[in-house]
C-alpha positions as CSV (number, residue, x, y, z in Angstrom):
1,X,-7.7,0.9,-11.2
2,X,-9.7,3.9,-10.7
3,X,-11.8,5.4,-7.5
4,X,-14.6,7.1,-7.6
5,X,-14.9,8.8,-3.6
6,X,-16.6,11.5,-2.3
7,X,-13.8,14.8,-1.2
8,X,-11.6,12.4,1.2
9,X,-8.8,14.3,-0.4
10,X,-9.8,17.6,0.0
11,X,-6.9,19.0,-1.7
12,X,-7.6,17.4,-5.1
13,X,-11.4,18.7,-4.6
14,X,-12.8,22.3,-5.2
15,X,-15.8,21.5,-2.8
16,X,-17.0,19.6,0.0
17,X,-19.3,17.4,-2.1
18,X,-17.1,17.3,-5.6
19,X,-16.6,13.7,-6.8
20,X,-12.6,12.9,-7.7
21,X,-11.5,10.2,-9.6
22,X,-8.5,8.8,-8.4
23,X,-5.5,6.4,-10.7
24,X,-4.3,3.8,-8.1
25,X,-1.9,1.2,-9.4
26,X,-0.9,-1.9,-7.2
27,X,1.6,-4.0,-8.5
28,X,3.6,-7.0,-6.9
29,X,7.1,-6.3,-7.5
30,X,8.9,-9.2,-6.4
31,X,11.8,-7.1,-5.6
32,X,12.1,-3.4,-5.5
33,X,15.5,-3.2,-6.3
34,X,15.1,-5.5,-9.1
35,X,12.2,-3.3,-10.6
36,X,14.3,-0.3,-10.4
37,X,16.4,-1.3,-12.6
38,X,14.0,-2.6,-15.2
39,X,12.8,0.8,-15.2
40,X,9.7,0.6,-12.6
41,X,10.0,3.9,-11.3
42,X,9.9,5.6,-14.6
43,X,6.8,3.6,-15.8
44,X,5.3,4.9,-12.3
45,X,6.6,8.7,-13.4
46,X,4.9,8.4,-16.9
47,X,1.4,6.7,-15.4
48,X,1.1,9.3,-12.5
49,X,-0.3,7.5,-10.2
50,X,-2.7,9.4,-7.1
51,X,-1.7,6.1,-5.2
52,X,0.5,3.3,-5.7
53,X,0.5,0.6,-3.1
54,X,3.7,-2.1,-3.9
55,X,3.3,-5.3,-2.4
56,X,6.9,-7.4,-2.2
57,X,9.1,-4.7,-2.1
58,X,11.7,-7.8,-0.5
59,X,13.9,-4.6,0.9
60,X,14.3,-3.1,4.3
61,X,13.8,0.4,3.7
62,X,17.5,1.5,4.8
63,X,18.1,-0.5,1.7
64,X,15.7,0.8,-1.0
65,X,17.1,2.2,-4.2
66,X,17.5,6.0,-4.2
67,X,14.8,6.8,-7.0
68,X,12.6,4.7,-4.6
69,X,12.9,7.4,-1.9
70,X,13.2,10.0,-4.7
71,X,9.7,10.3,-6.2
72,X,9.0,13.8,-6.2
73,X,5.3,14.9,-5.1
74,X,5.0,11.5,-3.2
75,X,4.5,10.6,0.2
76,X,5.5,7.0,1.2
77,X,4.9,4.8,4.0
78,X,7.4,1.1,4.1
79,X,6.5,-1.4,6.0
80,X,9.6,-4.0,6.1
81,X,9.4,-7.4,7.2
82,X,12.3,-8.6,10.1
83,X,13.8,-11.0,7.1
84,X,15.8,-9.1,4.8
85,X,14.9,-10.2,1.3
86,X,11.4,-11.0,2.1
87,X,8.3,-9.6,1.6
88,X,7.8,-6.1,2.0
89,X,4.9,-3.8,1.3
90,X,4.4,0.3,0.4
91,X,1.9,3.1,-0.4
92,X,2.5,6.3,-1.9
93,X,0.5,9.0,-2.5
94,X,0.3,12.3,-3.9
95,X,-1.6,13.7,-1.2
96,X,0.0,13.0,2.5
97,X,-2.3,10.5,4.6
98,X,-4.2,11.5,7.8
99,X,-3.1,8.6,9.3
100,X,-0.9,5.4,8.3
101,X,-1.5,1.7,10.1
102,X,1.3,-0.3,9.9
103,X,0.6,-4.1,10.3
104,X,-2.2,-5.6,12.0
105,X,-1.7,-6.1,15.6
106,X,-0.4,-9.7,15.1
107,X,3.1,-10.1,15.8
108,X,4.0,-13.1,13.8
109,X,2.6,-11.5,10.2
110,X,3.6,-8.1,11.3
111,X,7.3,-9.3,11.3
112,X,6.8,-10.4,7.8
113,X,6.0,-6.9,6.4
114,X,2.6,-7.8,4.7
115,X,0.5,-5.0,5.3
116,X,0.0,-1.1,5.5
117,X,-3.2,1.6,5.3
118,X,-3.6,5.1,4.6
119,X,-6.3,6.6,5.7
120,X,-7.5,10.0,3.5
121,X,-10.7,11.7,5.2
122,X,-13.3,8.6,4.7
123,X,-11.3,6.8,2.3
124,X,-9.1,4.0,3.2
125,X,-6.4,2.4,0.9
126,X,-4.1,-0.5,2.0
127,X,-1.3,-2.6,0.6
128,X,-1.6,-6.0,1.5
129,X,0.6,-8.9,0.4
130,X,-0.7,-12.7,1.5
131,X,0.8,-15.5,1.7
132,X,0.4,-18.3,-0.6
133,X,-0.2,-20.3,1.9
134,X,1.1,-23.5,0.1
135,X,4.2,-23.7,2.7
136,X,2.7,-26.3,4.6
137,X,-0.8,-27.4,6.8
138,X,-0.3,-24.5,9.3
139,X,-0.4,-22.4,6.5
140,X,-2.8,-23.2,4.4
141,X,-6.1,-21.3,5.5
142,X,-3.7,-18.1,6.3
143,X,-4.3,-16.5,2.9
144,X,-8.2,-16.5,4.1
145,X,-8.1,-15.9,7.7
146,X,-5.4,-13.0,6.7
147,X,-7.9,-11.5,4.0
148,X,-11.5,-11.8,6.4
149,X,-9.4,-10.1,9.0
150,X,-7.8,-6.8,6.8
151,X,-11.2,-6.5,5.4
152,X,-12.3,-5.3,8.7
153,X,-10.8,-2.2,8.8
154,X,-11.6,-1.1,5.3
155,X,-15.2,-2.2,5.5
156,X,-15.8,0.3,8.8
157,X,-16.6,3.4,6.2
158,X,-17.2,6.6,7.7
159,X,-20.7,8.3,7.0
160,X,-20.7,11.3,4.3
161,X,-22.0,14.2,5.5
């Protein structure tokens, strides 16, 4: 996927009104570990991502594999859900966020480790990972509910100058 933004990264701009492309990859990995070694984090050293936002990393970060921790020229923001082996979500970046939101104020999905944002001038980029919601009736409208609610955040643009 590529971005087309107005200098929200002003250190990958020349000027204030310079357009920047951006590469951001997103990719369910249904297991960090397990990615690593199938070789994930060289495919992510040979694509060069600006941003990669990992959605079921299924790995506290106390447990991550060292070359996830280890990409040099990348910042990185985990947010781990209270179940180890489940769910999981992560962003990094080349250039280091203004400001990173972890979860979204309710408890319940916010111990389940399904969202994170990072905030670059007037862009915002997040990593979210829904639920199926095929685990039952109580469940079932989550996936929407979930989605209408992040949208929120990301919708609330700040004005160019």
């Amino acid at each position: 996927m590529r971005v087309c933004f107005q200098s929200a990264m002003a250190s990958r701009s020349s000027a204030n009104d310079e357009r920047i492309l951006l590469k951001i990859i997103t990719a369910n990995t249904n297991g960090i570990r397990a990615a690593a070694r199938k070789g994930f984090f060289s495919w992510i050293r040979a694509e060069a991502p600006d941003i990669l936002c990992i959605q079921e990393t299924k790995a506290q970060e106390h447990q991550l594999p060292p070359e996830a921790l280890d990409l040099d020229g990348y910042h990185y923001a985990f947010v781990d859900a209270e179940k180890k082996g489940y769910s999981g979500v992560a962003i990094y970046s080349r250039t280091a966020p203004d400001r990173v939101v972890r979860g979204l104020g309710w408890p319940d999905i916010d111990a389940e480790g399904r969202y994170v944002q990072a905030d670059f001038g007037n862009l915002c980029i997040a990593s979210l990972y829904v639920p199926s919601g095929t685990s039952g009736p109580a469940r079932s409208k989550l996936p929407l509910v979930l989605m209408l609610y992040a949208r929120k955040p990301l919708i609330k643009t700040k004005a160019a100058p």
